[in-house]
N, C-alpha and C positions, 0 to 999 in steps of 0.2 A: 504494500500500500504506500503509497507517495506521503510523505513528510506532511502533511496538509495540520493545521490545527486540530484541535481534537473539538469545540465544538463554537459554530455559530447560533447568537442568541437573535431573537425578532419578535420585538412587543410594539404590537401596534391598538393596543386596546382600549386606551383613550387620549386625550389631547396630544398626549406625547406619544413621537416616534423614537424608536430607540434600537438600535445594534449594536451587537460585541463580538469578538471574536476570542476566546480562550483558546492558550496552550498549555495543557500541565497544570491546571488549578491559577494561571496567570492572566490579565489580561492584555492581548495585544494592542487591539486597538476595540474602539467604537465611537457609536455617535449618537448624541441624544440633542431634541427636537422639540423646542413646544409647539405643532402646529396647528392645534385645533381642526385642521381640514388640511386635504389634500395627501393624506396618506398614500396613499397608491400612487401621486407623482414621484413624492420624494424616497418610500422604500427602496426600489430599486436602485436608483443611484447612488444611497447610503451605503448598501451592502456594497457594490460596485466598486466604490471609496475605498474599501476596506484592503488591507494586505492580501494578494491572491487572489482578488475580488470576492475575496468572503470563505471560499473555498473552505471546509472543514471537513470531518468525517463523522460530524453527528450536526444534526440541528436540530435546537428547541425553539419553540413558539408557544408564545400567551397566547394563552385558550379562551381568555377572559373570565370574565363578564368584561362588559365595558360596550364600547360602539357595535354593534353587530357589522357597521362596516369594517370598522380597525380590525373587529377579529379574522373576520374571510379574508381580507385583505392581506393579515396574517399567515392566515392559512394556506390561499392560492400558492402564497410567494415560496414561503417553506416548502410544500410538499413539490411544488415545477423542481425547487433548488432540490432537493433531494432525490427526485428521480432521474435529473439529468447527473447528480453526481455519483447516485449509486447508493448511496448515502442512507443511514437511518435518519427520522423522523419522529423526535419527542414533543410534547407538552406538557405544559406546566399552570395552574389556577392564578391568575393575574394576580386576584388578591391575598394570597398566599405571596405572591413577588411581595407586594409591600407591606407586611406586616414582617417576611424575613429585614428588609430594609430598616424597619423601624427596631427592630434588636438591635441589628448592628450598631445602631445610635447608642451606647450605652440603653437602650430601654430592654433586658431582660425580664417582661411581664408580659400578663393577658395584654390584649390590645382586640380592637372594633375595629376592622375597614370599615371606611365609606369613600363609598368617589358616586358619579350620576350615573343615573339608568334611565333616563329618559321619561318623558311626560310628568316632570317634575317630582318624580321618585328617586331614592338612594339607592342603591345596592351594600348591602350592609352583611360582616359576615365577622364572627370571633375566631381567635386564636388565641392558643396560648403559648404558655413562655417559651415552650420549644418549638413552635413554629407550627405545631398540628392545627386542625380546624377543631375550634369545639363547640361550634353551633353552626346552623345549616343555613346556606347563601339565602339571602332574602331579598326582595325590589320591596322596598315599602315607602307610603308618604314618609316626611319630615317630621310630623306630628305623632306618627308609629315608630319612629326609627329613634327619636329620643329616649322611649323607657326604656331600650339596654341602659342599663348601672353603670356602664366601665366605665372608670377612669381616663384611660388612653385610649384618643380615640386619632385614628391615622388614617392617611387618604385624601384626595384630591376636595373635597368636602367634611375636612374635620371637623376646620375651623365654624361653616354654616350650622353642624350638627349639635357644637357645644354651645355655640354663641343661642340659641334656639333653646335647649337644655338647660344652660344659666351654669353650669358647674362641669366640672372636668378640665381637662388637657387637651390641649389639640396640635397634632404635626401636622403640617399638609405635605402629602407624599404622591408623588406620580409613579406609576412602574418604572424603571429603569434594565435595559438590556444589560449594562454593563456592570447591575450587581447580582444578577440571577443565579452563582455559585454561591451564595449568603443561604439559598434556600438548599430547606432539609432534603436528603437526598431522594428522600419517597415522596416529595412534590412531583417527581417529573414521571410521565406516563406517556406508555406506547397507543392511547387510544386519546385521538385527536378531534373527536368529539367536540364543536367548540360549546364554549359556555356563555349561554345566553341570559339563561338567568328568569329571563322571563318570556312568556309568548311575544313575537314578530309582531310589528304593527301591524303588517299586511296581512289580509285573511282570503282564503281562496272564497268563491262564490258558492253559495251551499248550492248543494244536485239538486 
C-alpha cells in the first residue's frame, strides 16, 4: 500500500466546513470554515488543498445531525473519495465530535450538545465525562430543550440555550475536522447511515 496518511476527516454538518488529514495519531494539515452556505462549492477544493490532495487510506465523515444538506454533502464526497481510492469509509455522530472537543478544554464532565435543527428547534443530546452518549439525540423547541439540568452546556447554541434557562455554563463549539482523534474510539462506525435527527421537510404525496 503506498505511504498515503492513515486517515482523512470531512465535517460538513453545520455552518462550519472542516478537513484534516492525520498520520500516526498527528495532524498534517487541514482547514476549517465558517460558511454558513455553500458547502458543496468549497469541500472539494478544501480536501484538494490538502497534502496528496487528501489522499488517505481511511476516511471518516460527520454523520450528523446538523444541515441535512452538510450531511449528504458529506456523505456524497467521502464515499466518491473512497471508492475511487479503494479506501474504507467510516462515520462518526457530529455531536459526539463536540462534546469530545469540549473535554479537551480542561472540561472532564457531563456536558449537553446543542447546535440548530431547523424550524426553530435544537438538537440537543448528553454525554458524559468519557465521551459516551447518555441520553438519546433529541430536535426539541427552546422552551423543551431548557429543562435538561446540566450545567455545561456546548455547541453552536449554548450560549441561546442558557441565556433562555437563566443559569448554567455555556461554550459555543462548532464541529471541527481537525480535532476528531479527541473522540473515543467506539465513536466511529462502519454504517454511514446519516443522522438526521428528525423527519425531512419534504414529504412524498400520499397514494
Amino acid at each position: 500500500m503506498p505511504p498515503f496518511p492513515d486517515i482523512l476527516v470531512i465535517e460538513c454538518s453545520t455552518e462550519a466546513c472542516s478537513v484534516a488529514l492525520f498520520d500516526k495519531g498527528t495532524l498534517v494539515a487541514g482547514d476549517y470554515r465558517m460558511l454558513g452556505r455553500g458547502h458543496a462549492e468549497a469541500l472539494v477544493p478544501m480536501i484538494a488543498a490538502l497534502p496528496g490532495k487528501g489522499h488517505a487510506r481511511r476516511i471518516a465523515i460527520g454523520l450528523g445531525p446538523g444541515s441535512f444538506t452538510g450531511v449528504r454533502i458529506a456523505l456524497a464526497a467521502g464515499r466518491a473519495l473512497a471508492l475511487a481510492w479503494g479506501v474504507e469509509a467510516v462515520g462518526y455522530p457530529t455531536l459526539a465530535l463536540i462534546a469530545a472537543m469540549a473535554r479537551a478544554g480542561a472540561r472532564a464532565q457531563p456536558v449537553l450538545t446543542a447546535i440548530a435543527a431547523g424550524h426553530g428547534e435544537w438538537f440537543v443530546q448528553e454525554f458524559d465525562a468519557a465521551g459516551a452518549a447518555s441520553g438519546a439525540l433529541a430536535s426539541l423547541a427552546p422552551e423543551a430543550a431548557i429543562a435538561n439540568p446540566a450545567h455545561l452546556v456546548v455547541g453552536s447554541h449554548a450560549e441561546a440555550l442558557i441565556a433562555l434557562r437563566g443559569h448554567g455554563e455555556a461554550v459555543p463549539l462548532w464541529p471541527d475536522a481537525r480535532a476528531a482523534l479527541l473522540l473515543p474510539p467506539g465513536a466511529f462506525t462502519l454504517d454511514l447511515t446519516p443522522i438526521y435527527g428528525r423527519a425531512p421537510d419534504a414529504k412524498l404525496p400520499a397514494a
